[in-house]
VMD Tcl script that draws the C-alpha trace (Angstrom):
set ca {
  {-15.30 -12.86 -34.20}
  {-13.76 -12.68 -30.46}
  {-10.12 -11.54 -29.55}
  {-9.19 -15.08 -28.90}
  {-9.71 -15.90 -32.57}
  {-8.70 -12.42 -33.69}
  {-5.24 -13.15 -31.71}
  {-5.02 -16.76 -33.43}
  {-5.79 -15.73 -36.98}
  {-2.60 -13.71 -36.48}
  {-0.26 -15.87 -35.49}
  {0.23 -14.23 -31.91}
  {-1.09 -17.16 -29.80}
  {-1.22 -20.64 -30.40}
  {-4.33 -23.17 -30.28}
  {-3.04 -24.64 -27.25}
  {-2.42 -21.11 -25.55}
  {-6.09 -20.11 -26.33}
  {-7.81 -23.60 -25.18}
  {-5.39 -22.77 -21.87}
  {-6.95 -19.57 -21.58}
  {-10.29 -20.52 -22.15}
  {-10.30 -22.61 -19.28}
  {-8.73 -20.27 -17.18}
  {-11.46 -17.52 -18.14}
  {-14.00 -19.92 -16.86}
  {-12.27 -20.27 -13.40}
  {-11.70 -16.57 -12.76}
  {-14.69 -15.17 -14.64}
  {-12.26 -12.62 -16.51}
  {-12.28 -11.22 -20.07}
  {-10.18 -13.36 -22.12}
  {-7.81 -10.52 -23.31}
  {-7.10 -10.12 -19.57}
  {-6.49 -13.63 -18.57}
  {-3.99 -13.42 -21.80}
  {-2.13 -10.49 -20.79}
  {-1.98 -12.07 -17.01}
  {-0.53 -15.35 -18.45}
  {2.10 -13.46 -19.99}
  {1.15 -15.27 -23.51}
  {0.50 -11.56 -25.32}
  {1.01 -7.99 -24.26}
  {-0.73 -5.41 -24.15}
  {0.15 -3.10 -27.57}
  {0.02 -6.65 -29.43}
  {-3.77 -6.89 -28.30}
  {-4.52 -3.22 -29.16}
  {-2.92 -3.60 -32.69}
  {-4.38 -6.93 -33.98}
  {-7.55 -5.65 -32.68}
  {-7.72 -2.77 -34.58}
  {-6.21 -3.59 -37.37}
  {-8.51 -6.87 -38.02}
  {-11.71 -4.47 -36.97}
  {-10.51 -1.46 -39.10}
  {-10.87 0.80 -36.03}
  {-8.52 4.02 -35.14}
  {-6.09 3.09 -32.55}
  {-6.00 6.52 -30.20}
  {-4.12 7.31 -26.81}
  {-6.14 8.70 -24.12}
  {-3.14 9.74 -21.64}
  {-2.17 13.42 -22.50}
  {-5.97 13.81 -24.56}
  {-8.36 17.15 -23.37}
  {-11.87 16.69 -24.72}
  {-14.24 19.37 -23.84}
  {-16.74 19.08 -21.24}
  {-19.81 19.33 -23.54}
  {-18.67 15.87 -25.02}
  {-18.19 14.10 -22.00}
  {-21.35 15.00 -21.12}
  {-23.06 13.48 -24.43}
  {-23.19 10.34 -22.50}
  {-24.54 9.74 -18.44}
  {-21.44 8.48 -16.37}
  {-24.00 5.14 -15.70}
  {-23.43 4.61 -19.35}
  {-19.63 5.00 -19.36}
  {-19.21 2.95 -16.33}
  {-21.66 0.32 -17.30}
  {-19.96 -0.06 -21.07}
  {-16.39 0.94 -20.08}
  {-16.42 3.55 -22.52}
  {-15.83 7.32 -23.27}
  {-17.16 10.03 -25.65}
  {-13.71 12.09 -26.78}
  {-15.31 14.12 -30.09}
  {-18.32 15.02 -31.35}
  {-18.93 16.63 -34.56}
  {-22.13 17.78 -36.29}
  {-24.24 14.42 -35.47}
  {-21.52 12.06 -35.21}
  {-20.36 11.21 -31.60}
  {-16.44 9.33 -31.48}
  {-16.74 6.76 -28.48}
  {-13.44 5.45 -27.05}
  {-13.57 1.89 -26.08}
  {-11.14 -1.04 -24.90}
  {-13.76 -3.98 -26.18}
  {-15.14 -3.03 -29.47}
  {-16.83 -6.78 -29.91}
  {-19.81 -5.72 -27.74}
  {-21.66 -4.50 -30.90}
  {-24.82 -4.42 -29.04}
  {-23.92 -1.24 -27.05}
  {-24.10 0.67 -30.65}
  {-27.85 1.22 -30.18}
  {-28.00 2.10 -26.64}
  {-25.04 4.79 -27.23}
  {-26.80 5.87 -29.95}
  {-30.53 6.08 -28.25}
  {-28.81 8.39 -25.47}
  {-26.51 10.88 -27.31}
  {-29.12 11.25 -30.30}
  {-26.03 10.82 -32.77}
  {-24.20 7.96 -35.32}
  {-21.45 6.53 -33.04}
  {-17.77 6.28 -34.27}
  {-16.14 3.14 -32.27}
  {-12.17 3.94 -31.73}
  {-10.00 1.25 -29.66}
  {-8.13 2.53 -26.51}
  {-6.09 0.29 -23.88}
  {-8.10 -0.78 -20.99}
  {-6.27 0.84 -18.61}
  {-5.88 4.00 -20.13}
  {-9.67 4.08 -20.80}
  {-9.87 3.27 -16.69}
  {-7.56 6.30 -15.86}
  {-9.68 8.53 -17.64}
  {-12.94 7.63 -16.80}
  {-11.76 8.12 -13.19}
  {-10.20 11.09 -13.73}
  {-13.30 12.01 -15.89}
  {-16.38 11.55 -14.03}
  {-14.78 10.93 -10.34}
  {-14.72 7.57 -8.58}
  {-17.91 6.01 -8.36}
  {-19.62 8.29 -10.62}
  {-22.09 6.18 -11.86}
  {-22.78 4.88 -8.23}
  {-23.39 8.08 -6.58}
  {-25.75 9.48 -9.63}
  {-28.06 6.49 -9.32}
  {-28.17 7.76 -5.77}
  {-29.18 10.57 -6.25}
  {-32.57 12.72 -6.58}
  {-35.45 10.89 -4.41}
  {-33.66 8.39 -3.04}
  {-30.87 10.91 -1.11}
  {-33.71 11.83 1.45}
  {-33.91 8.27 2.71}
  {-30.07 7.50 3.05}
  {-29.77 8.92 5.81}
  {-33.18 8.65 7.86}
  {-35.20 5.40 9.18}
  {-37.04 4.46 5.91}
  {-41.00 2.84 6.17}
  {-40.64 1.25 3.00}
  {-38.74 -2.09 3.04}
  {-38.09 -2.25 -0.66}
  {-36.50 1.06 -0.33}
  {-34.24 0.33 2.11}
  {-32.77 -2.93 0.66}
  {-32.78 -0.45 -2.69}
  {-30.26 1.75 -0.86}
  {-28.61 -0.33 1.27}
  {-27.63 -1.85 -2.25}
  {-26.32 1.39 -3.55}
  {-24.12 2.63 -0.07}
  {-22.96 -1.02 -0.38}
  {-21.45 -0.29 -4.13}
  {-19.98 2.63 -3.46}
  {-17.92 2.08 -0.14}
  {-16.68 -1.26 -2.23}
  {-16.22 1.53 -5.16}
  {-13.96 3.34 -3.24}
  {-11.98 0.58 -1.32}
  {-11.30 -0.85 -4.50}
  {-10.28 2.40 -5.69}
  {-7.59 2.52 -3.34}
  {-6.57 -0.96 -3.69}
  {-6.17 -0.29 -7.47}
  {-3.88 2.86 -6.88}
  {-2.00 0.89 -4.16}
  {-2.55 2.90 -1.15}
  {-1.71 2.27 2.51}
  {-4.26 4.30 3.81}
  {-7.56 5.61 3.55}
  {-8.75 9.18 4.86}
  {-12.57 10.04 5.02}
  {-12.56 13.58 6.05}
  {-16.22 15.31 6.73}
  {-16.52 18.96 6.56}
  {-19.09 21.76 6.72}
  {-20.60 21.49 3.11}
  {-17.94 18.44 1.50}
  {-16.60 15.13 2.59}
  {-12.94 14.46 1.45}
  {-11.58 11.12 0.68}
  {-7.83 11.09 0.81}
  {-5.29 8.15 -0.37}
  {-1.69 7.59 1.31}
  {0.25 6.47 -2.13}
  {3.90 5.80 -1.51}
  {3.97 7.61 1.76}
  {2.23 10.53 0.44}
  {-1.51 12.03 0.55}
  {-3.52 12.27 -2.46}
  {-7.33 12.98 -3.41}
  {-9.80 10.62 -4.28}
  {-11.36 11.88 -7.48}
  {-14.88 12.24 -6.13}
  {-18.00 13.76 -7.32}
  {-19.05 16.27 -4.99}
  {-22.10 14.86 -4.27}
  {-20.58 12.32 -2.35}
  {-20.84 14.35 0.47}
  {-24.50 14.03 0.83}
  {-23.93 10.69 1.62}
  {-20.78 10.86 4.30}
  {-23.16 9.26 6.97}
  {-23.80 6.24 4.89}
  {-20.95 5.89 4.26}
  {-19.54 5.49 7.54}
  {-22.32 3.61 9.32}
  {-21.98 1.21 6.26}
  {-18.36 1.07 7.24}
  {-18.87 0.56 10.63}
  {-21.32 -2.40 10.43}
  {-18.34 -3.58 8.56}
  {-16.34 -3.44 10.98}
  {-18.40 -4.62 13.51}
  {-18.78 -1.19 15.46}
  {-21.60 0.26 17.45}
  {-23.86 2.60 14.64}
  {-25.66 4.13 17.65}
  {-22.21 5.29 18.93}
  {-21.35 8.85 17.45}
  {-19.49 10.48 20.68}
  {-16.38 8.02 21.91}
  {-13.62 6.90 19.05}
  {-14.12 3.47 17.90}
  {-11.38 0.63 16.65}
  {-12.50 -2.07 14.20}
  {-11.18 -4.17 11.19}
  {-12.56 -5.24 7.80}
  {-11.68 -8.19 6.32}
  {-12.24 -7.32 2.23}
  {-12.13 -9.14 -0.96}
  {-11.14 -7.61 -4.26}
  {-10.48 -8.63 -7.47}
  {-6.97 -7.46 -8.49}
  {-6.03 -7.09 -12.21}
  {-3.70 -10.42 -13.20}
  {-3.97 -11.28 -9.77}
  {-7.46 -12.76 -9.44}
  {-9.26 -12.31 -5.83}
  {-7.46 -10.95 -3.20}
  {-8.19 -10.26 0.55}
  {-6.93 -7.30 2.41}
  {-7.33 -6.77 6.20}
  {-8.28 -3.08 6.62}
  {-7.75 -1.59 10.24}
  {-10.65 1.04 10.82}
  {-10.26 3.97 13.49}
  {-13.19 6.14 13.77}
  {-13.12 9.23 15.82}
  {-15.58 12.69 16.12}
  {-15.14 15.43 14.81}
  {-16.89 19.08 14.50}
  {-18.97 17.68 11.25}
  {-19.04 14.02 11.52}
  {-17.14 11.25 12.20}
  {-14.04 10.94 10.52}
  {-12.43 7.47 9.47}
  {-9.00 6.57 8.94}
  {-8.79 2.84 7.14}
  {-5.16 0.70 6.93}
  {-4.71 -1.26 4.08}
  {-2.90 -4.19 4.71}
  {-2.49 -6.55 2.19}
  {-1.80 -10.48 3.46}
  {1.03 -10.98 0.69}
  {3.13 -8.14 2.22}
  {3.63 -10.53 5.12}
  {5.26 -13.13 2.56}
  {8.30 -10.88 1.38}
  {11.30 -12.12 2.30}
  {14.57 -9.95 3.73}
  {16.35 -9.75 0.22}
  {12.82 -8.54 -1.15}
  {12.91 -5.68 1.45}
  {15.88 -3.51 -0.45}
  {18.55 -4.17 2.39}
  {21.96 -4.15 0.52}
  {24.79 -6.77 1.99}
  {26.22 -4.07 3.83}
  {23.08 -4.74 6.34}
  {21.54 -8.33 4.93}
  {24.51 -9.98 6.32}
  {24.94 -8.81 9.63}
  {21.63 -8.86 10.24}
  {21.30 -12.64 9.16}
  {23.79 -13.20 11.19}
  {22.35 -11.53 14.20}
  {19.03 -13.50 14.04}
  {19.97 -16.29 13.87}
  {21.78 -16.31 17.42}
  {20.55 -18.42 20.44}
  {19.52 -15.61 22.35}
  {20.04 -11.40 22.89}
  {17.42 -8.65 22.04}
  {17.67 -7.17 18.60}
  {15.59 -3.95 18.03}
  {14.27 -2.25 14.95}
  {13.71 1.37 15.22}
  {12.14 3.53 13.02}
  {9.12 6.40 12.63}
  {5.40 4.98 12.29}
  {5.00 3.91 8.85}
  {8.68 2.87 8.06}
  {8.61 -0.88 7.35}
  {9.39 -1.84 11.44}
  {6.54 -4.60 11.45}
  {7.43 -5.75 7.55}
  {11.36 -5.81 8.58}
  {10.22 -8.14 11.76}
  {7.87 -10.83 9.58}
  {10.28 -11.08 7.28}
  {13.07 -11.80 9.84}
  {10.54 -14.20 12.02}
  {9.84 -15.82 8.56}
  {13.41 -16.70 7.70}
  {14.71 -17.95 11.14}
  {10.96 -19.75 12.09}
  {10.79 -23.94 11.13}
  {9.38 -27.13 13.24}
  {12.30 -27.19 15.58}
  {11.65 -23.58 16.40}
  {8.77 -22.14 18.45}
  {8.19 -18.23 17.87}
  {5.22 -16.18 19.57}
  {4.44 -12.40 19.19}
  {2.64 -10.37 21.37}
  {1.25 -7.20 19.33}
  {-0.82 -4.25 18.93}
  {-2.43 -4.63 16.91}
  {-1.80 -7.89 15.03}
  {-1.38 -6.69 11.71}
  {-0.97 -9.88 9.80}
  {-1.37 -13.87 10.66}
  {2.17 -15.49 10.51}
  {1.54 -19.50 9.41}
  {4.10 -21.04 12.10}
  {3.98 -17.84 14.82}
  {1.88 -17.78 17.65}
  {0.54 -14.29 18.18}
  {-1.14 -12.53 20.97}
  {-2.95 -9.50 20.42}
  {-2.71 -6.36 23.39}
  {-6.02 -6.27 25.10}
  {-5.07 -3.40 27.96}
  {-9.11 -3.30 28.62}
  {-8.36 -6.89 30.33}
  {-4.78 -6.33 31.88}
  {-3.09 -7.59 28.68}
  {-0.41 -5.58 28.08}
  {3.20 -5.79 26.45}
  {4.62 -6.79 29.93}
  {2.30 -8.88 31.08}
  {2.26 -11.08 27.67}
  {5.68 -11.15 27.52}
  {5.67 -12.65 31.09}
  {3.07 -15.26 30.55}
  {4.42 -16.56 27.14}
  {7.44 -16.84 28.69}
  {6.26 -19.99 30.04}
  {5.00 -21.61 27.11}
  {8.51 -22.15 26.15}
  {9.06 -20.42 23.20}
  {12.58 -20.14 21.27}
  {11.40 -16.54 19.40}
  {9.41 -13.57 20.88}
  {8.27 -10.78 19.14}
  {7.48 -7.75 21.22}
  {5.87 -5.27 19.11}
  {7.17 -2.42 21.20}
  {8.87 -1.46 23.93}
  {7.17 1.63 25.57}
  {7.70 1.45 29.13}
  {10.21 0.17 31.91}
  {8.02 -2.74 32.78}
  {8.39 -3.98 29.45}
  {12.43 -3.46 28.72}
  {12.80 -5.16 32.02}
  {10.76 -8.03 31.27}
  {12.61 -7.99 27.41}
  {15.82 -8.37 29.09}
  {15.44 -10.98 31.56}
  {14.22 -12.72 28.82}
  {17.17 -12.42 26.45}
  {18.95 -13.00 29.67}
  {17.19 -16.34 30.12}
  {17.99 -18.10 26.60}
  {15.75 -16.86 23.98}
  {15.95 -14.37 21.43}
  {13.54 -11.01 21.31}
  {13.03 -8.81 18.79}
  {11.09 -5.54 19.68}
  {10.63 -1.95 17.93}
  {11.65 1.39 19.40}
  {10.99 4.72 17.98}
  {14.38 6.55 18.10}
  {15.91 8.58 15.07}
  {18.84 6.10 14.44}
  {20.62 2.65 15.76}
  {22.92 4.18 18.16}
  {19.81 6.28 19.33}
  {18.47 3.06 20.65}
  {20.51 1.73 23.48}
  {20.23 5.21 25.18}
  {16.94 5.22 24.97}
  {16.88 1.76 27.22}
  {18.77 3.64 29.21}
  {16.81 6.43 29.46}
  {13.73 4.25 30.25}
  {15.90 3.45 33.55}
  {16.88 -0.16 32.34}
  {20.54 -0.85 34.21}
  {23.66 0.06 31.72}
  {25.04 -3.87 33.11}
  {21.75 -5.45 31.32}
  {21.48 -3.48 28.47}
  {25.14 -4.09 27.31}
  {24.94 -7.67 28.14}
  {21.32 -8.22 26.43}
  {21.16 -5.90 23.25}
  {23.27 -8.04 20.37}
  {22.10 -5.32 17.35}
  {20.05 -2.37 16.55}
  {18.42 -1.97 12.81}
  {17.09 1.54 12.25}
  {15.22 1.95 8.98}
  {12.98 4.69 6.67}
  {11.13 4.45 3.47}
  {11.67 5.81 0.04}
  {10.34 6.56 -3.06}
  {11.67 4.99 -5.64}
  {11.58 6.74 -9.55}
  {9.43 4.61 -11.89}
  {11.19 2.70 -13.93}
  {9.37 3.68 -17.47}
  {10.04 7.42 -17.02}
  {12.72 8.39 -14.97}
  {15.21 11.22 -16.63}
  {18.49 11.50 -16.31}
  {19.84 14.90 -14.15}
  {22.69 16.41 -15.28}
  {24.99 17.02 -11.48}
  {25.35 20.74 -12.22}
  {21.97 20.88 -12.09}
  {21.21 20.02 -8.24}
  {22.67 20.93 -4.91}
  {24.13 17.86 -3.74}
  {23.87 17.15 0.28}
  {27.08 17.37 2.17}
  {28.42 13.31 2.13}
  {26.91 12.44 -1.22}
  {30.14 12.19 -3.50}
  {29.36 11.47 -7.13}
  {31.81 11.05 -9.47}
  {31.22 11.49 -14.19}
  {30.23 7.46 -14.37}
  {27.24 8.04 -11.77}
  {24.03 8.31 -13.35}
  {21.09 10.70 -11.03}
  {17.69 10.73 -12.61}
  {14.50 12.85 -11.63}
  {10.81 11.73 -11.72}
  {9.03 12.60 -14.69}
  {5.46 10.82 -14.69}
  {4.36 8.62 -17.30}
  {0.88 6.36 -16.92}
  {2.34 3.25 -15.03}
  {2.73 5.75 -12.11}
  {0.01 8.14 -12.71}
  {1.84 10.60 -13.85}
  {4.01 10.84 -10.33}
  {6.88 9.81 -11.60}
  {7.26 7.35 -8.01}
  {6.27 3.60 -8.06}
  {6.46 1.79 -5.03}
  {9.29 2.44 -1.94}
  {12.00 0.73 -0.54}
  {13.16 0.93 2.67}
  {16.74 2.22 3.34}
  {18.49 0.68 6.51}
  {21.52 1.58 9.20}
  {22.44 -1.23 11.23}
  {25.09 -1.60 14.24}
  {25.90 -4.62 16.08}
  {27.23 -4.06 19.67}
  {31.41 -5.05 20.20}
  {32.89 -4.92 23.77}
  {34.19 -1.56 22.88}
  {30.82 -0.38 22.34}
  {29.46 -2.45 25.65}
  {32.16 -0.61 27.78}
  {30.37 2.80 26.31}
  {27.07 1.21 27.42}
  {27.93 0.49 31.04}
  {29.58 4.05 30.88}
  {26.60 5.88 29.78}
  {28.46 7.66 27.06}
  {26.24 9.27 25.05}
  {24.32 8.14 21.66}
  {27.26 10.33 19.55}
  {29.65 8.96 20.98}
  {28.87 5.37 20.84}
  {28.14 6.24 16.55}
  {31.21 7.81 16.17}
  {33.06 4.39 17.87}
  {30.91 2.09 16.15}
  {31.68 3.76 12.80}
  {35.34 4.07 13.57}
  {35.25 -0.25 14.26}
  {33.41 -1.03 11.21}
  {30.35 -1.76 13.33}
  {28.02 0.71 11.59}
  {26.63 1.22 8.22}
  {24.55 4.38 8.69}
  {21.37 5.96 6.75}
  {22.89 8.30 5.24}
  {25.44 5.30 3.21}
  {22.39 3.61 2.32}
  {20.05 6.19 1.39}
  {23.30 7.72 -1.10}
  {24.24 4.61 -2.20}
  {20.72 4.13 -3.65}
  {20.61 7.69 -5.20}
  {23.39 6.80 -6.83}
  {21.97 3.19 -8.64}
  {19.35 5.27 -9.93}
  {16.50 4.07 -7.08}
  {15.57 7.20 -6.27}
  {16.19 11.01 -6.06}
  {18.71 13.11 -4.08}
  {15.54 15.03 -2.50}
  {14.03 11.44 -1.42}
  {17.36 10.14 0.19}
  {17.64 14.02 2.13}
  {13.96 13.49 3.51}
  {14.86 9.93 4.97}
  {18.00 10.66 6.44}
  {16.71 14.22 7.89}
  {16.67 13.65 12.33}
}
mol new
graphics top color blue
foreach p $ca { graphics top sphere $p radius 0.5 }
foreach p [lrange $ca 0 end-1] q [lrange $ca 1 end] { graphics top cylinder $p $q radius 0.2 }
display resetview
């Protein structure tokens, strides 16, 4: 009997809902329980229960469960990554096997033919039973022992035998997808491939902060696979191990209750003492589809900034550290304001995602295309919109100004510490105080966040916490602290959100410009007119709707 008639026998789907799924199971080649749970037509604890209740089989919960090492190692990790399935007791010849899809009775004889003992089927959720096994036996586990033994002498030397070549080539293939998808699955930003004396360590950038991969050690026989399989990836030179190579990867993965995916990964490789190391981007195309009231901006900010794109003409700037939203901000802007009767074209470095609608120019300073000189030559394909993705120099200001100057509307990035921070720095870059003040319509400066996971977040009594100097919290404000429960992995963070300051320039603060007065100064006059919502409201005001934590909100805010 399968789940989908398991699920129907008890009422909690519908003949109709099953011959739905069905058909959908042939399209995307999922399990059935899967392409359930992704239609929203069961959830997951319903599954888990019928399941074991119609099959008679213990129900147990993997998250907070220690099982001694001699267990785990009753089974080889090909076995538990080929059947999705874990040992978690063993006593006298008995052997308890966790597993998420107990209908695969032929497994029973293959379990049993390796661990030498009666198996003991118990049900676990699927992605519980994931967590562990990667916790367990290490990200690709199963890949990398396969590896092993004989054919680890060839992976890295010219091989005579053809057969044994396409035989590893197979393997390196599996487990550079193995850990890509890895850090797809744990949503990170970036990928770190470290090599060392005697280990290679594979890092993942989760919420803006660096974590392990869970790899065997023996993954570090294999670093220089790894990256020239990488490289050809990314179209880069193998034979080139001295100079720092750029590439990208375009890579498809299959994302649970999302189907296939593809993510553009940007690849830097540069030597080092013991190898080459790798740093991979992740970008994933759907980021480029949020929209402005998906980005966290509260109507403080949304409005004026709405407001201030959709003007004629005038530069408006985004500042911001690397890594704070700057590009995600702009896209989503450039997305709002950009329709038939409105031509837009970027000039970036790199381009990080394809805008349908937006012409965009990649940097190419090999060839003498640089910010300026793009700017210059789109100038004349008579565009409404341009995006410059940074202003670094004089040459380009000057160029970003005449063309606010000449009817059409720029926005650009700067890295400065705050909004106010921003003009000066034009200034600074020896741009005239007359153009800036009569060019620059608003500055948005923005950081990113942490925000608590939703499932686990505690409340925190106010006694029990310094509070910063400006956040005022009065008995009917609720803080919370992270906690860690299994829908964040136990980091009690899911996801960020960016926090925003935004001023818009008045004739008061113009007069300041052409006077050179100083980035204080212009802050404390902006503030004083209404004409600046800061960091430090934002980042409090989301401490105090529970968003995230008082040490968070300190971080973003801290110059």
């Amino acid at each position: 009997m399968g789940i989908g008639t398991v699920l129907l026998e008890r009422d909690l789907i519908t003949r109709d809902q099953l011959d739905e799924a069905i058909v959908e199971q042939a399209r995307s080649g999922e399990r059935l329980d899967r392409v359930l749970l992704r239609m929203g037509i069961v959830d997951r604890g319903q599954v888990l229960q019928a399941v074991g209740e119609q099959l008679r089989l213990e129900v147990v919960d993997l998250t907070d469960l220690i099982v001694d090492k001699t267990v785990l190692e009753s089974l080889p990790a090909k076995i538990v990554f080929r059947h999705h399935c874990v040992p978690i007791d063993r006593h006298e010849d008995t052997l308890t096997v966790a597993t998420s899809d107990p209908f695969q009775l032929v497994i029973h004889d293959e379990l049993g033919m390796h661990s030498g003992c009666a198996i003991e089927l118990v049900l676990a959720d699927d992605e519980d039973l994931r967590a562990f096994i990667r916790t367990h036996y290490g990200v690709a586990g199963d890949t990398l022992d396969a590896m092993s033994g004989d054919l680890e002498e060839v992976i890295t030397q010219e091989s005579e035998s053809d057969e044994l070549d396409q035989a590893q080539e197979a393997s390196v293939i599996r487990l550079v997808n193995d850990i890509l998808g890895e850090a797809i699955a744990v949503r990170a930003t970036d990928i770190h491939i470290e090599p060392y004396e005697n280990e290679l360590i594979v890092r993942y950038r989760i919420d803006g902060v660096l974590h392990r991969a869970n790899l065997p050690a023996t993954v570090h026989r294999f670093a220089p696979a790894i990256v020239s399989r990488l490289k050809i990836m990314s179209s880069l030179n193998i034979a080139e191990k001295r100079k720092p190579q750029d590439g990208r990867i375009t890579f498809k993965h299959r994302v649970d209750g999302k189907g296939i995916q593809e993510f553009d990964l940007r690849v830097s490789v540069i030597p080092m003492v013991y190898g080459e190391g790798l740093v991979l981007r992740v970008l994933n195309k759907s980021a480029v589809q949020m929209t402005l009231d998906q980005l966290g901006m509260p109507q403080a900010v949304e409005e004026p900034w709405e407001s201030l794109i959709t003007r004629p003409h005038g530069i408006l700037l985004v500042t911001g550290p690397t890594g704070s939203g700057k590009s995600t901000t702009l896209y989503a802007s450039l997305n709002r304001i950009v329709s038939e009767s409105i031509k837009a074209i970027t000039v970036e470095d790199p381009v990080e995602y394809q805008v349908e609608g937006v012409n965009q120019i990649q940097v190419n300073s090999k060839v003498g295309l640089t910010f300026a000189t793009g700017l210059r030559a789109i100038l004349r394909h008579d565009p409404d919109v341009v995006m410059i993705g940074e202003i670094r120099d004089l040459e380009t200001a000057q160029t970003a100004v005449q063309a606010s100057l000449t009817g059409h509307l720029v926005f650009s990035t700067l890295h400065t510490n705050d909004a106010p921070g921003a003009v000066t720095r034009l200034l600074d870059m020896g741009v005239e105080p007359f153009l800036v003040s009569s060019s620059v319509e608003g500055v948005l400066a923005q950081r990113l966040v942490r925000k608590l996971c939703p499932d686990c977040k505690t409340e925190l009594q106010h006694e029990d916490i310094d509070l910063p100097e400006g956040l005022k919290v009065s008995k009917d404000d609720t803080l919370y602290r992270p906690a860690g429960c299994k829908q964040c992995l136990q980091r009690g963070f899911l996801g960020r959100v960016g926090v925003y300051e935004i001023m818009r320039l008045s004739e008061s603060i113009r007069e300041m410009v052409m006077e050179r007065k100083s980035a204080t100064q212009i802050a404390a006059a902006a503030g004083k007119e209404g004409n600046l919502y800061t960091l430090k409201q934002d980042a409090f005001e989301k401490v105090k709707q529970g968003i995230t934590t008082v040490e968070e909100a300190a971080r973003a805010i801290a110059t």
